[in-house]
C-alpha positions, -999 to +999 in steps of 0.1 A: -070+955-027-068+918-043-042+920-074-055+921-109-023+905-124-022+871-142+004+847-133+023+843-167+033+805-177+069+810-173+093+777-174+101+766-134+136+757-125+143+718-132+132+701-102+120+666-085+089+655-107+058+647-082+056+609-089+087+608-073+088+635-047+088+616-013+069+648+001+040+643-023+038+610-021+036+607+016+006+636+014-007+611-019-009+585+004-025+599+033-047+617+012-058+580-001-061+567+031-090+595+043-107+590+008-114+556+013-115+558+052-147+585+039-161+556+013-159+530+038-177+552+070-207+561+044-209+526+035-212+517+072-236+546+078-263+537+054-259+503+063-264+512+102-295+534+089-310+511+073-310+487+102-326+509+124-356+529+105-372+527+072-364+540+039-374+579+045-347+579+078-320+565+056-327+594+033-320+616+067-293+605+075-274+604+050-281+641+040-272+651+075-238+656+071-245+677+039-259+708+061-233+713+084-208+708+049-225+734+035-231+758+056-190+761+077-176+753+043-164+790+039-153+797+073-132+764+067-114+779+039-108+810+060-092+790+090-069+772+059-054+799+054-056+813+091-034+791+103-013+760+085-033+741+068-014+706+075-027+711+110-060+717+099-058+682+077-044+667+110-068+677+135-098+670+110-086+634+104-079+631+146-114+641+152-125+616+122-110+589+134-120+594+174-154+601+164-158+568+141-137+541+166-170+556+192-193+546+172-178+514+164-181+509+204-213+520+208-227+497+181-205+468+192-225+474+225-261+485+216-285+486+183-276+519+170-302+546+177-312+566+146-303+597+170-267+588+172-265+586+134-276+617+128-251+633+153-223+616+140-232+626+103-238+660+114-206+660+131-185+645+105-198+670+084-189+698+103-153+687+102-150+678+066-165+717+063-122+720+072-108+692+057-115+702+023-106+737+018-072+729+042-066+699+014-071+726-016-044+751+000-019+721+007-006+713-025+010+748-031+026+745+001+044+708-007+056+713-043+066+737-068+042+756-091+053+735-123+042+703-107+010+716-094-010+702-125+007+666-119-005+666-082-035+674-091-038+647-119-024+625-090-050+640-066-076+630-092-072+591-099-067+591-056-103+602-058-117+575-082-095+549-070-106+553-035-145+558-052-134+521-065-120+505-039-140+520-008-174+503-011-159+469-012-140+473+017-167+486+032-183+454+022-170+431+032-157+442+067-194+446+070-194+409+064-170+399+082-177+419+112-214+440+110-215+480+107-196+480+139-162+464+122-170+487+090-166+514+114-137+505+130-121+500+096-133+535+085-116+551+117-082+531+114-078+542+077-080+580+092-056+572+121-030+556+092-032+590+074-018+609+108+018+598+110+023+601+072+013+641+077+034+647+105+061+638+080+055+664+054+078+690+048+057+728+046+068+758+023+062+791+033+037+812+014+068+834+005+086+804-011+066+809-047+077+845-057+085+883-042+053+889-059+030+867-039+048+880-007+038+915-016+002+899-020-007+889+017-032+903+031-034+920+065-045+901+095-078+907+108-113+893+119-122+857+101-152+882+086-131+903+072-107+879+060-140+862+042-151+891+027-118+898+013-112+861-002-147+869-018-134+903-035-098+884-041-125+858-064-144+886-080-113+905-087-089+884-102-094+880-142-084+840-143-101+827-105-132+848-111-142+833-146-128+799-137-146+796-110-180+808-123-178+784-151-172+754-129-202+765-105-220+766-141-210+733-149-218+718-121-254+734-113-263+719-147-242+688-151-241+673-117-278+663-112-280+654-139-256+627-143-265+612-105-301+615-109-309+620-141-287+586-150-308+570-131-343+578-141-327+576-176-318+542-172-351+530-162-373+546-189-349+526-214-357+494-196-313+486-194-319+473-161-294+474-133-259+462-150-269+489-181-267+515-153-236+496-139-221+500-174-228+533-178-215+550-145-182+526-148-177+535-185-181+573-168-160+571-140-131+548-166-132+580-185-124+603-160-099+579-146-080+584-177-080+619-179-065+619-143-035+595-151-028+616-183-025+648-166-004+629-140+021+612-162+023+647-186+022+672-161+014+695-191-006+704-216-008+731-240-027+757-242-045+750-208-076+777-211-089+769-247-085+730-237-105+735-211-130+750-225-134+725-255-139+700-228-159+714-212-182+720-246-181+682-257-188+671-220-220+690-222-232+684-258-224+648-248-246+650-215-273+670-237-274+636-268-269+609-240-307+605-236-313+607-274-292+578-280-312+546-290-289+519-279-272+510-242-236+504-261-239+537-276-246+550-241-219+531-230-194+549-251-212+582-251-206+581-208-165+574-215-166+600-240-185+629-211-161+618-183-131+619-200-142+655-209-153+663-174-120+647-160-100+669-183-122+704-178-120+694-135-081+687-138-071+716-157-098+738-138-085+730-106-049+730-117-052+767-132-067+781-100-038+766-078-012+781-102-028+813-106-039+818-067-018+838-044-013+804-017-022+831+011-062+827-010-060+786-014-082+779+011-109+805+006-105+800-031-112+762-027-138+768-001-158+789-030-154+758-052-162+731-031-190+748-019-206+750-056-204+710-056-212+701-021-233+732-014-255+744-043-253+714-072-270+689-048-300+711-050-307+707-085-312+667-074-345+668-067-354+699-097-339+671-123-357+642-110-395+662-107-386+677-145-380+640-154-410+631-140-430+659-159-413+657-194-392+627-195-355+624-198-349+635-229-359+671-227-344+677-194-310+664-205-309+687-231-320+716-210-291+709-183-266+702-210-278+737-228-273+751-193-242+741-184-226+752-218-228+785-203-196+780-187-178+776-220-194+807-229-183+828-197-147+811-203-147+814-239-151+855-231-128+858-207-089+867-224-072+854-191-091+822-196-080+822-234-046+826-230-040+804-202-017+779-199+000+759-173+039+765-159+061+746-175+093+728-163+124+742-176+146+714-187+182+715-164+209+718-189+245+694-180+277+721-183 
């Protein structure tokens, strides 16, 4: 049976802080590499698409690899913690990078046929199905529980850099060379991330406490060992609610702001840099948020924080379409992803330090699939809702909706009284 008992925030021996941790850092920086190896490859993929169909094919394509993500998402966080997840990371980013330097050939050779495309996104889906669950149990495995919430404020701003940088690099190797040197560029960005991994040094699960070493389950079928990650969710009174509240948030949020921006944007009339200003002014926001949680490594009273984040980042998603001006909107966008980047951070942080590192992987398998999985299917329910009623309405719905999850963290008492482990200062005798 999965435990019932709360990891209590109890100070953590004085120890290396993450920024300058050689063994984080070297994970940081692969981890970078594949992020923008990723943003670089889609960038090459649409552009690919585009060249050979229409409109409606570049649609398929890039929704191809979504399926396959979906659907093997779960049995990925199963093989995490199966077997070592830094092999997992490894093997994913082998296959990444051999699959992407083919294509680069083949298109160096030939047209690309739309065919191919869709393989390779299916494929490349399939494998980041394992990549990302083997990337949420890592961290627990490379660092100590009080610097989990730094690594992931560092994991963070690696996402929205990478978001930042990608595209142009993408860009202009595109330019430079066509989709074929876009490509190539894309797989030798994955093939820079292998040597750094071999490098890392791995805990063992036992390394975090006698109690977690009592936790581990029994080895059985990958079924079984599903099912129980499932009950391990349901079960434990901090995972279950936080994860339920982010699968709230971003059901109702995360259409919104992608497609609903969007629409939004053009019933205003603030043309293509007011949307520009907008999404930067979103992703600044949550930029911050990721470097403050990365410098502090801390900050009180973790569970009532997040949930006040997560309250302002909805009512602010619910007024954004009410607002009259695009400055205001501007500012309104800062405002929602600071608060998102703050809720995320401390979300994610919470579950890493409350979850047995045995779960990790099945735990962030459960998560990911909520964003990857389920949110993208409230894209095209936002944008015919838009089309029936207008923005307004259906901003305030989704924002109405997506308060929920402050509701089912405000009544949770393990959510309440959360907080984050905290670095006992080392005292000089």
């Amino acid at each position: 049976m999965a435990p019932l008992e709360i990891q209590t925030a109890l100070p953590q021996p004085a120890g290396k802080p993450a920024y300058r941790d050689g063994n984080v850092l070297r994970w940081l920086t692969a981890y970078t590499a594949s992020l923008v190896g990723d943003s670089v490859y889609f960038v090459a993929l649409a552009w690919s698409a585009q060249k050979a169909a229409g409109p409606t094919e570049v649609g398929l394509v890039m929704a191809a690899g979504a399926l396959p993500r979906a659907l093997l998402m779960l049995g990925g966080g199963v093989l995490a913690d199966r077997i070592d997840p830094r092999r997992v990371i490894l093997g994913s980013d082998a296959l990444r990078c051999l699959l992407i330097l083919s294509v680069a050939a083949v298109i160096a050779l030939s047209a690309p046929a739309l065919w191919i495309l869709v393989a390779v996104a299916l494929v490349f889906g399939a494998v980041d199905a394992l990549f990302v669950p083997a990337i949420g149990a890592l961290p627990a495995r490379i660092t100590s529980p009080d610097q989990l919430a730094r690594v992931t404020g560092m994991r963070s701003l690696s996402m929205r850099l990478s978001q930042i940088a990608g595209p142009p690099i993408g860009g202009l190797a595109m330019g430079l060379g066509g989709a074929s040197a876009a490509f190539t560029v894309a797989g030798l960005l994955f093939a820079l991330s292998l040597p750094l991994l071999l490098t890392i040094r791995m805990q063992p699960l036992g390394a975090h406490g006698q109690q977690q070493q009592q936790q581990q389950p029994e080895p059985g079928t990958a079924w079984k060992d599903l099912l129980d990650g499932l009950r391990y969710i349901r079960r434990h009174r901090l995972i279950g609610p936080l994860v339920a509240a982010g699968a709230i948030c971003e059901l109702g949020l995360t259409g919104t702001l992608n497609v609903g921006m969007v629409l939004l944007n053009a019933e205003r009339g603030w043309g293509p840099s007011g949307y520009g200003w907008i999404v930067s002014s979103f992703g600044a926001g949550a930029a911050v948020s990721a470097a403050l949680l990365a410098i502090t490594g801390w900050l009180p009273r973790a569970g009532l924080l997040l949930a006040g984040t997560l309250l302002v980042g909805c009512t602010g998603a619910a007024t954004i379409a009410l607002v009259p001006t695009l400055w205001i909107a501007v500012v309104l966008a800062a405002v929602i992803g600071l608060s998102a980047g703050v809720f995320g951070s401390l979300d994610n942080a919470l579950i890493q330090t409350a979850a047995d590192p045995a779960y990790l992987g099945r735990v962030t398998s459960v998560v990911m699939l909520t964003m990857v999985g389920l949110a993208p299917l409230s894209y095209p329910l936002v944008g015919a809702a838009i089309g029936a009623w207008g923005a307004a309405p259906v901003f305030v719905g989704c924002g109405i909706f997506a308060s929920l999850g402050v509701v089912i963290a405000l009544a949770s008492g393990a959510v309440r009284r959360a907080e984050l482990p905290r670095q006992r200062p080392s005292v000089n005798t």
